[in-house]
C-alpha positions in Angstrom: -3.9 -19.6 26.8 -1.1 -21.3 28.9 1.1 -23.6 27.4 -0.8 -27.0 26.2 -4.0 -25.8 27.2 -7.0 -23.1 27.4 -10.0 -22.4 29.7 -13.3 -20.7 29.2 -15.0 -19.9 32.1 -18.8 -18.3 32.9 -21.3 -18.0 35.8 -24.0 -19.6 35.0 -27.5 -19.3 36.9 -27.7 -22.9 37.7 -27.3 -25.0 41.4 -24.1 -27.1 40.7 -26.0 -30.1 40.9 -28.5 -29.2 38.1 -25.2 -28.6 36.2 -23.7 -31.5 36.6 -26.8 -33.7 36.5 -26.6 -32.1 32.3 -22.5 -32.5 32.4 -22.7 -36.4 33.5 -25.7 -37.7 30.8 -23.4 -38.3 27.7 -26.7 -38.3 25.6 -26.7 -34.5 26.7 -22.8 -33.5 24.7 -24.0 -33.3 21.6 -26.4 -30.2 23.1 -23.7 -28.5 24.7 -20.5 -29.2 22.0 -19.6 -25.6 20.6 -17.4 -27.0 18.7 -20.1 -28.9 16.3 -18.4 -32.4 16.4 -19.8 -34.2 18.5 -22.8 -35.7 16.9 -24.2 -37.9 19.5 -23.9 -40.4 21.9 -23.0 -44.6 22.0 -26.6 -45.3 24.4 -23.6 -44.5 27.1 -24.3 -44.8 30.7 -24.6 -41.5 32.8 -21.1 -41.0 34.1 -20.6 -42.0 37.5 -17.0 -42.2 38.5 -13.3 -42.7 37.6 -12.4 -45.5 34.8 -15.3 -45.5 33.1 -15.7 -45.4 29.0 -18.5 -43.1 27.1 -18.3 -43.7 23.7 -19.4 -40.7 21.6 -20.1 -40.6 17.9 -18.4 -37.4 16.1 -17.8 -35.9 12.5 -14.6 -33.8 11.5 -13.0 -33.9 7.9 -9.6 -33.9 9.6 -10.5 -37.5 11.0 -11.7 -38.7 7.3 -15.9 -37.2 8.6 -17.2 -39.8 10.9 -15.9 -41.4 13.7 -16.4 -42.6 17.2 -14.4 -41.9 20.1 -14.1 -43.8 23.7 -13.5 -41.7 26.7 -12.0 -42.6 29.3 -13.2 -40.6 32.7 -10.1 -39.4 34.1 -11.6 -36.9 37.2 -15.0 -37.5 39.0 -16.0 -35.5 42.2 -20.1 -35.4 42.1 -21.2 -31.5 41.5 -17.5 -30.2 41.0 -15.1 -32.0 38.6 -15.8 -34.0 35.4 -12.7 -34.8 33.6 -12.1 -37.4 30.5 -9.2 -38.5 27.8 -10.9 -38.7 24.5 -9.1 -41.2 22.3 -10.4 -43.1 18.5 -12.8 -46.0 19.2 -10.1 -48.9 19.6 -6.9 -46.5 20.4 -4.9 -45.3 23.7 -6.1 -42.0 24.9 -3.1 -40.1 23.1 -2.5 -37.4 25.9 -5.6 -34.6 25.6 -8.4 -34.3 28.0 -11.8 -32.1 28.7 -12.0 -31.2 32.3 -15.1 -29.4 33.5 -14.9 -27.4 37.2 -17.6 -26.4 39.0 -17.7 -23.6 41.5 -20.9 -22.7 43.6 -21.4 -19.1 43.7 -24.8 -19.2 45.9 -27.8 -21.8 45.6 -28.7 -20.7 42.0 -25.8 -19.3 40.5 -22.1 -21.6 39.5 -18.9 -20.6 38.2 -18.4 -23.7 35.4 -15.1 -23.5 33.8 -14.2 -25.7 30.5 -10.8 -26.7 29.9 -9.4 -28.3 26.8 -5.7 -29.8 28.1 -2.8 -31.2 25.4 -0.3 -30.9 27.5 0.0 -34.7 28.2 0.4 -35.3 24.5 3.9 -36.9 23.7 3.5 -38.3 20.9 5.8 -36.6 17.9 3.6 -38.2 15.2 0.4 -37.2 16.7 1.8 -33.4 17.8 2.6 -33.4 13.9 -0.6 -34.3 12.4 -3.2 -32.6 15.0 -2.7 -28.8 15.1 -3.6 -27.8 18.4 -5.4 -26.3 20.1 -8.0 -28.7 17.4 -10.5 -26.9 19.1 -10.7 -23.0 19.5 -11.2 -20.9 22.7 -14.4 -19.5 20.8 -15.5 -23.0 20.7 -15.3 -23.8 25.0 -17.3 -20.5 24.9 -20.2 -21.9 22.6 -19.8 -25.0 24.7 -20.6 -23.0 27.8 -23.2 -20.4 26.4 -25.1 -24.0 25.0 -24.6 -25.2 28.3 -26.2 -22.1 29.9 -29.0 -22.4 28.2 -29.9 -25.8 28.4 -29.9 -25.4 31.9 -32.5 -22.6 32.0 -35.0 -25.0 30.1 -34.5 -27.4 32.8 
């Protein structure tokens, strides 16, 4: 872990583009979320590029169980970057983002690494009452041993 942020990384047997085509469909996070809090998503449009909003509906007793949360797509570069600031439906992106690298490694086979970044997070009030890292290295793991294998079925 480097200061405000961690990475998981894997190869996974998988063409970047099959990779990403799973990493862009927002209906798709719920699949891949080793964390267990993402529940589902808003009928969101398949992310396409900078700017654009997913909405994605989540559970976590630290947020009071359910909640929704808009995010905002901070990094888009088709087959190698996916990048979004998750805030609470209605709220400023406080700070954290997910950003999603993909390497190609040969025609089947992609080096996909997970990041989970708090580093932008300024806020004093919101540094007190989230402990981070909120979500654990083991957790980006899950994400990318889910991811792994929905990509085989495909």
């Amino acid at each position: 872990m480097t200061e405000g942020k961690i990475t998981a990384t894997r190869n996974i047997d998988a063409s970047a583009d099959v990779i990403f085509e799973v990493l862009s469909n927002p209906e798709r996070h719920a699949q891949l979320d080793g964390s267990g809090m993402v529940q589902s998503d808003e009928k969101s449009d398949r992310i396409s590029g900078v700017g654009q909003v997913f909405t994605m509906n989540m559970q976590w007793e630290k947020m009071g169980g359910e909640y929704k949360t808009e995010n905002h797509v901070t990094g888009f570069d088709e087959n190698k970057l996916l990048a979004w600031q998750t805030a609470v439906q209605g709220e400023e992106p406080p700070g954290w983002q997910w950003v999603w690298e993909l390497t190609p490694k040969g025609p089947d086979s992609t080096e996909v690494s997970i990041t989970y970044d708090w580093s932008g997070v300024t806020d004093k009030d919101v540094l007190k009452k989230v402990s981070f890292p909120a979500v654990p290295q083991e957790d980006l793991e899950s994400s990318l041993e889910n991811l792994a294998a929905t990509v085989s079925q495909a």
